[in-house]
N, C-alpha and C positions, 0 to 999 in steps of 0.2 A: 754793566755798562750804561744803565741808565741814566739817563739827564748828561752824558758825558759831553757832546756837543750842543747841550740846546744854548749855550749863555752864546756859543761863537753862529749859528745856526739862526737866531732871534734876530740878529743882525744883518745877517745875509738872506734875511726873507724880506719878499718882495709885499710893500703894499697894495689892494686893491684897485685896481684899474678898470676904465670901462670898454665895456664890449669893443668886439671890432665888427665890421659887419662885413662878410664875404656874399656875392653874388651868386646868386645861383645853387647853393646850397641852404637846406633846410635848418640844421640845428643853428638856433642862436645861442653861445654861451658867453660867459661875465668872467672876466680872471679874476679869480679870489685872489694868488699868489703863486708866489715858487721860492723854494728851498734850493739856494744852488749853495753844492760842498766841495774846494777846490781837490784837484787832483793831488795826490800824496796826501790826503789827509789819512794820518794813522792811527785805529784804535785797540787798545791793547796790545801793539806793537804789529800791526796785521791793516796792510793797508787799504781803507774801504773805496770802493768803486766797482767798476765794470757792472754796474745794476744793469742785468735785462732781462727780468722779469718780476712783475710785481701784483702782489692781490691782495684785498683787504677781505678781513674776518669783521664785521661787523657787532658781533657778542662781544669781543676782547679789543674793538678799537684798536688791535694788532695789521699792520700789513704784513703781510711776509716777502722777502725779496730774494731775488739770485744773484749770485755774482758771477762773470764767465771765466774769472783767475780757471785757468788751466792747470790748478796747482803748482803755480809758477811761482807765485809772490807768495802763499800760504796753502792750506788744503782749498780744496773745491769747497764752496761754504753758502750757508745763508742766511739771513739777515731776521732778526724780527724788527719792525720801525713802529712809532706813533708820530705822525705829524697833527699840531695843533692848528687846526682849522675850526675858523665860526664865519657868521657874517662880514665880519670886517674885514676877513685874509686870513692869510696865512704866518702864524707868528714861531714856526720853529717845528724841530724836527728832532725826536730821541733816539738813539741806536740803543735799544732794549737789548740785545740779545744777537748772539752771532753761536751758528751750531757747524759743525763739517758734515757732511756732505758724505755719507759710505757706501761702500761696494758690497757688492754680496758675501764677501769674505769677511763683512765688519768694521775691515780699513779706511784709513783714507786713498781716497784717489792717487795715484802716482801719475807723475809731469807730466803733461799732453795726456794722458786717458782719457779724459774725457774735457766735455767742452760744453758747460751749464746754458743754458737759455730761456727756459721759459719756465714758470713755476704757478699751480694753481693750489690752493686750501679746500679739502673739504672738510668744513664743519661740521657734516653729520656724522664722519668717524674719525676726526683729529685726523686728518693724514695730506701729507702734498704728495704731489704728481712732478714732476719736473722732467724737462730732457736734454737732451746733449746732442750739438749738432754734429758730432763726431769724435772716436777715441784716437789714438795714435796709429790707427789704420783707416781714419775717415768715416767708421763706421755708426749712424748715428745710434740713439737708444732714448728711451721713453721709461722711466721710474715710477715706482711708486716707497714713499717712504714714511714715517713715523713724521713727526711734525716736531719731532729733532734730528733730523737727519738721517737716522738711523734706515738701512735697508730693508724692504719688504719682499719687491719682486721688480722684474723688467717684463716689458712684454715685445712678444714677438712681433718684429718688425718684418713684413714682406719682404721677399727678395729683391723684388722691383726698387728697393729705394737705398740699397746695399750695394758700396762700389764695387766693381770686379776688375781684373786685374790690368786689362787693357784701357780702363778708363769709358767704356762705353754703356755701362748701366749705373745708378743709384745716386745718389745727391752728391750736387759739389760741393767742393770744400767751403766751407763757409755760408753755406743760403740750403742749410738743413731745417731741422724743426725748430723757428724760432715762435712756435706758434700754439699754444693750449689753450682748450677750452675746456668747462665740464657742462653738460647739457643741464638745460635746467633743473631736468627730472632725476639728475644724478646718478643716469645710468650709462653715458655714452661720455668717454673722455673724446675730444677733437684734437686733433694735430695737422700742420702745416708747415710746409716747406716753402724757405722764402724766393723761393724764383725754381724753374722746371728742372725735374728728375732732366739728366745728363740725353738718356732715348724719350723725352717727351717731347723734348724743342731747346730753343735758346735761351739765355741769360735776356734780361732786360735791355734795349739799346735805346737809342733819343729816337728810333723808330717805330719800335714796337716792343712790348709789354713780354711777359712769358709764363708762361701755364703752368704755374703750383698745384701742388697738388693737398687736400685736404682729406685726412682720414681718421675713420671713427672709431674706436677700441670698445667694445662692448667689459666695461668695468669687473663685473664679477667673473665673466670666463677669459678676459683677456684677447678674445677674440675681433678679429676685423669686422666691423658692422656693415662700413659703406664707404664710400671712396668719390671726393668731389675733385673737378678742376675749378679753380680760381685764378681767371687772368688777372693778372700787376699788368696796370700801366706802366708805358716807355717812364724812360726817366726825363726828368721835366725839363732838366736844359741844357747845354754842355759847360761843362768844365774853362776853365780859364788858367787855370796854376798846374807848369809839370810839376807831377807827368801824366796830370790830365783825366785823373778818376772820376767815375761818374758813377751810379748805379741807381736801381729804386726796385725794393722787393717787400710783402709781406712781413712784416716784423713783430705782428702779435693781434689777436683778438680776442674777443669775449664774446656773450650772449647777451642782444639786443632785448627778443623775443623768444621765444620757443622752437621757431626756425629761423632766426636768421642772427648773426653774426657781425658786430661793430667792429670792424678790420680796421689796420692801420701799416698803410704804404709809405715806407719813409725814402723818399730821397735823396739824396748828396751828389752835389758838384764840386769838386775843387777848386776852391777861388771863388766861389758862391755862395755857397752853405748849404743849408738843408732844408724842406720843405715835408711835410710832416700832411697826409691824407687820409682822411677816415670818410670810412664807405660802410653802406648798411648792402649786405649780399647775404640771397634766399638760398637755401637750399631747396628751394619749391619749384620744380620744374626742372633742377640740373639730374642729368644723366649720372646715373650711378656707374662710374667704373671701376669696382672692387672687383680686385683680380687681375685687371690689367696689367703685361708686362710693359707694355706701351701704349700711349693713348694718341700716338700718329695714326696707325690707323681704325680707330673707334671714332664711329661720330656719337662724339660726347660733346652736349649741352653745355656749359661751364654756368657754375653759379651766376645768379644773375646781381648787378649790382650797380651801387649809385651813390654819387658823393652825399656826404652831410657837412663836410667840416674841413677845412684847411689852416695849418698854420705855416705861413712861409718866417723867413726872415723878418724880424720889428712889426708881424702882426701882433696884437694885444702887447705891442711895445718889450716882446722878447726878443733873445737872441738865444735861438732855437737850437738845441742841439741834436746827441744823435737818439733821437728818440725809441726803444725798442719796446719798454712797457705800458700797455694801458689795466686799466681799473677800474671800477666802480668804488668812489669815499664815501664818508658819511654823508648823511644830508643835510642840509643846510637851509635851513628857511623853507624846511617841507622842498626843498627843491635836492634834485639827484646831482651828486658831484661828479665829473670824471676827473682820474690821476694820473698823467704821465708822468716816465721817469726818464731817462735820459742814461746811457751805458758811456762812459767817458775813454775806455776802451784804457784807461792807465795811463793816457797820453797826455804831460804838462799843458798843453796846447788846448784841452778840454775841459768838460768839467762834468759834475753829475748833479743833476738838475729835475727836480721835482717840481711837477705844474698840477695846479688846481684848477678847473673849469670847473662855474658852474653851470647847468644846460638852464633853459628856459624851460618853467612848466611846462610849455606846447610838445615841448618832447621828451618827457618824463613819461 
């Protein structure tokens, strides 16, 4: 599939533009560019979008990506990308390679089974991690797989985050784990639920925020390490268009430092658009509650945390979509890039949209 979009892709990449500066937050970044690919674009007869989750392998100037197709429009699947980025921007984007997605039986996924989100590479033994915010009974699941697809193993998911029959424990539908990390030292995979287990609290409102939950899988035994809360800010504004959606929940982070975690709260209004927050949050001082059936009544700490970065609507002169991927790209001018991707959800109305930031050495 290589070089298959780049001649229509070179076109639809955005040139260089300059910073925008937000108040009150610390990261300064420069937009190199963005790749936006309209919705229905089809490759090898297999329609590409729904990207929400993205990582770059640095040795092979490979990213790897997921797609949330519920094997609906094809198998569950993933992506390998090179986007060409230098100094000047951003001039194009390749779809190297697309693998499915298997089950522990070797298949593919069957319809609704599962529900892809979040996808990390490790390098030091070819393999991704990926997870699903729920199968055809809600239930979520956290993978680990060959770096074609291929299945290795699941790990066990606490009860606590496992729906039951009444509807009054385990993730809702839709704001499951949209959220991996691998720690730096390559021994703790992290995952994240985009807004609160069902017994922790509420859904996000234009009031108030809601308590995710963040937890650590100790990689070689599979076992639970540690257990953080993470409040989401309310969602930033109301809605204008029925029937009036609104939301803002954790939609993806990585590793800053050693402890702490560059998060990213995205949220949508209807008849608004979308506003796009990244925050640096410690895990240094929150209360560990691994084991918790509920953390109503635990007095648990919640990570502690602070904006860096905001993109709302026609900042850095985009038009921002629904953003679910972040990354770390190559570097550029001795400076660190980040990458977001944008999930278009299959919807003509959207698109799927790849941005380049670059940071300011000050915060390299």
């Amino acid at each position: 599939m290589k070089n298959v979009v780049s001649a229509l892709t070179a076109l639809l990449a955005s040139v260089a533009m300059p910073a925008h500066s937000e108040e009150a937050v610390p990261f300064k970044a420069t937009l190199l560019g963005q790749v936006v690919l309209p919705t229905g674009l089809k490759i090898a007869g297999t329609e590409f979008g729904g990207i929400s989750g993205l990582d770059y392998d640095a040795a092979s100037g490979l990213f790897y990506a997921i797609s949330d197709d519920r094997s609906e429009r094809a198998p569950a699947r993933l992506y390998t990308l090179k986007l060409a980025v230098d100094g000047k921007g951003v001039h194009g984007i390749d779809i190297v390679s697309s693998a499915e997605l298997r089950n522990a039986e070797g298949a593919a996924f069957a319809k609704k089974d599962v529900d892809p989100e979040a996808i990390r590479f490790d390098a030091s033994a070819n393999r991704i991690f990926w997870s699903s915010e729920g199968d055809a009974a809600g239930r979520p699941a956290i993978y680990e797989a060959k770096a074609d697809g291929s299945h290795v193993r699941s790990f066990a998911i606490p009860e606590a985050y496992l729906p039951d029959a009444d509807k009054t424990r385990g993730v809702r539908g839709n704001l499951s784990f949209e959220s991996l990390a691998i720690s730096p030292d390559g021994k703790t995979l992290w995952a994240g639920t985009e807004n609160a287990l069902v017994q922790d609290g509420e859904k996000a409102t234009l009031e108030a925020g809601s308590p995710s939950r963040i937890i650590g899988f100790d990689i070689a035994s599979g076992a639970v390490a540690a257990e953080y809360v993470y409040d989401n800010g309310p969602i930033f504004t109301k809605a204008t268009q029925d029937p009036f959606y609104n939301d803002n929940g954790l939609s993806e982070f990585m590793f800053f430092g050693p402890d702490e975690l560059l998060t990213i709260e995205r949220s949508f209004a209807l008849g608004i658009g979308s506003e796009i927050n990244f925050y640096l949050a410690s895990f240094s001082g929150a209360t560990d509650v691994k084991g918790s059936a509920s953390i109503k009544d635990v007095a648990a700490k919640a990570m502690s945390r602070r904006k860096v970065l905001k993109i709302g609507e026609g900042d850095f002169g985009l038009d921002i979509d629904n953003i679910e991927s972040v990354t770390w790209g190559p570097e550029v001018d001795g400076q660190r890039t980040l990458v977001i991707a944008s999930d278009n959800n299959f919807n003509p109305e959207q698109f799927t949209q790849f941005v380049v930031l670059k940071l300011d050495s000050a915060t390299n």
